[in-house]
C-alpha positions, 0 to 999 in steps of 0.5 A, a space after each residue: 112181557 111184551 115182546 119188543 124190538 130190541 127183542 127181535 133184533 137180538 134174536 135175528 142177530 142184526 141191529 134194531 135199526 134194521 128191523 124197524 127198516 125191515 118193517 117200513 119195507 126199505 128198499 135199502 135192505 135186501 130181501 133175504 135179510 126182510 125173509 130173516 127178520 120176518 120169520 123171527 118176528 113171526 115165530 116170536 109173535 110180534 106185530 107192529 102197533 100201528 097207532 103207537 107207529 104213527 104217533 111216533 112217525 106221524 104217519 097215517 100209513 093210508 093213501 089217499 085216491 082222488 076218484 075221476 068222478 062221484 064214487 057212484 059214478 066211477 063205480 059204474 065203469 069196470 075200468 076203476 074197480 079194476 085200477 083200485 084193486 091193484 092199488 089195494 094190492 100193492 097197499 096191502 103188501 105194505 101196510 097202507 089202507 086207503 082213503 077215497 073222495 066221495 064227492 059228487 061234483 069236482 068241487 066236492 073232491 077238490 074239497 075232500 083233497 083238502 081236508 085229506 092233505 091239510 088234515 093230515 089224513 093220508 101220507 100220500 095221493 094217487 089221481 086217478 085221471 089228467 084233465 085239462 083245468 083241474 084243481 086236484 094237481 095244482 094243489 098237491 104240487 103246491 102242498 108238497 105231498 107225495 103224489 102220482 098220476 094215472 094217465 100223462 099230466 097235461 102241464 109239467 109232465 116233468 115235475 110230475 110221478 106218473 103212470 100210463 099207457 102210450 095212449 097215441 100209439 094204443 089208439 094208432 094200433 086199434 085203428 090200423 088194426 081196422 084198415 088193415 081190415 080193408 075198412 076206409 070209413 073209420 068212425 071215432 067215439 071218445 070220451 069227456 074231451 077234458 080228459 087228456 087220455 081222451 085227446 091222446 087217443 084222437 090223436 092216434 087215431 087221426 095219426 093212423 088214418 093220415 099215414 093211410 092217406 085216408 081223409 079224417 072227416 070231422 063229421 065221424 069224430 064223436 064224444 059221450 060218456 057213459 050216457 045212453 042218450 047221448 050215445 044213441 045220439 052220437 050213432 044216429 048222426 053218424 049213420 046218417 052221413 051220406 057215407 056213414 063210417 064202415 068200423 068205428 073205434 070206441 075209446 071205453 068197453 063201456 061206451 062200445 056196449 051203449 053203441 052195440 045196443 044202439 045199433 041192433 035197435 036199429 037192426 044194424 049187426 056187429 061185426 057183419 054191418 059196422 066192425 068196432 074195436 074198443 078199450 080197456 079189455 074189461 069184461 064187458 068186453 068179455 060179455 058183450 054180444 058179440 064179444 068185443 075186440 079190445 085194447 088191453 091197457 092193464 088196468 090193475 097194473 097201472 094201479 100196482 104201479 102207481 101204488 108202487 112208486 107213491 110209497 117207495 117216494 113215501 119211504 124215501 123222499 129222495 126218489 126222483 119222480 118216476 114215469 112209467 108206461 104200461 104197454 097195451 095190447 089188442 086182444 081179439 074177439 069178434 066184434 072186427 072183421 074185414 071190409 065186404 066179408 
């Protein structure tokens, strides 16, 4: 005969109710009571029938991910591996699977959004980036479904559960880092100025020169993402301004590894010609010739956290929307050093 859970609840000397909140993992019970009730259903051999759950609770037990780009695109870059494996991590813990847009165009993962939330196919979404002109947010406000955000929403920041970096500051600590290097020249690459973590980072970058009393030269500000041409380009420019920058802070490992590349085909060296100090810490960082100086931003934790306060709200509809910064840090290696050295 099949074990049930008034079974469990009998032998754990506590209420039914309280083994079916033990399994949805309710924060309103304590977790010596979970350990309890965990070993019981372990040593009876019970295990939740997730189909019969969900045809009971209508819930799909998956999260949705809206991906910044096509799936092969965002792939490339390890920053989003990363932030998904912490998103799975925290998935895992609960119970939840996932469910990625594998569109190729923003049309297309606007449209896998729908049918996600109007199929009801997830019980809640996590976006993966903030840009300005985006389809993705709107929408889910306006369905009602559960969801956050990494990276700050560029519209009703308030209204809205996310989590992030202090990108301003993170920015300004990287190019402080470089003047307090004795560099005066500082270059910036950012990338798809749609992106609101790419604007937050200009603006710590230009909020950093300014309190140097250094001038900020439109002519060393550049963008590209992930593109070797556009990449090679954006170097060419700068290394033929009259008074071409001395350091430059690149705003992805990624891109820093197109600019390193770029370089030493024209025979310039990291660190001894041009200092570089880039983002995200991942392990092209680690890799790069020369390993890269780079501003941690955690990117497993921010998908952990998101993942987190989306199924704690999934739960418990009543939470309020949370705000989360994830605090970064620069990690040095050699691809920085001071002015003249």
């Amino acid at each position: 005969m099949s074990i049930t859970i008034k079974d469990v609840a009998k032998k754990a000397n506590v209420a039914p109710s309280t083994v079916s909140r033990v399994m949805s993992d309710s924060p309103n019970i304590s977790e010596k009571t979970k350990r309890k009730v965990r070993k019981v259903m372990e040593e009876m051999g019970y295990h939740l029938n997730l189909n019969a759950r969900t045809l009971v609770q209508k819930s799909t037990q998956t999260i949705g991910i809206v991906m910044k780009n096509s799936t092969s695109q965002s792939l490339l870059n390890p920053v989003f591996p990363e932030v998904l494996s912490g998103i799975s991590a925290y998935c895992h813990k609960q119970g939840y699977s996932m469910l990625l847009t594998t569109g190729e165009t923003e049309e297309d993962i606007f449209v896998d959004t729908e049918k996600m939330v109007q199929g009801k196919r997830v019980d809640g979404v996590i976006v993966l980036y903030s840009k300005k002109d985006d389809q993705v947010v709107p929408f889910l406000m306006s369905s009602g479904i559960p969801f956050a955000v990494i990276g700050k929403p560029v519209f009703d920041s308030n209204k809205i559960m996310y989590v992030d970096n202090d990108n301003i500051q993170a920015a300004k600590d990287a190019t402080d880092y470089v003047i307090k290097r004795g560099h005066q020249r500082i270059g910036f690459i950012g990338g798809d100025p749609r992106f609101e973590v790419t604007q937050a980072r200009l603006s710590g970058y230009k909020e950093a020169v300014r309190e140097s009393n250094l001038e900020i030269h439109d002519d060393y500000i550049k963008n590209f993402s992930y593109d070797r041409e556009l990449g090679t380009l954006a170097i060419d420019e700068l290394l033929n301004l009259t008074e071409p920058p001395t350091a430059i802070v690149i705003t992805d490992d990624l891109n820093a590894l197109i600019v390193v590349l770029a370089l030493k085909e024209r025979n310039i060296k990291v660190p001894d010609d041009i200092s570089i100090v880039s983002f995200n810490n991942t392990m092209i960082s680690r890799l790069s010739t020369p390993p890269l100086t780079s501003v941690d931003i955690q990117t497993f934790q921010l998908g952990y956290e998101s993942a987190r306060c989306l199924i704690e709200q999934i739960k418990e509809p009543e939470t309020i929307n949370k705000r989360i910064i994830i605090p970064a840090l620069i990690v040095e290696r050699e691809s920085c050093i001071g002015y003249g050295q």
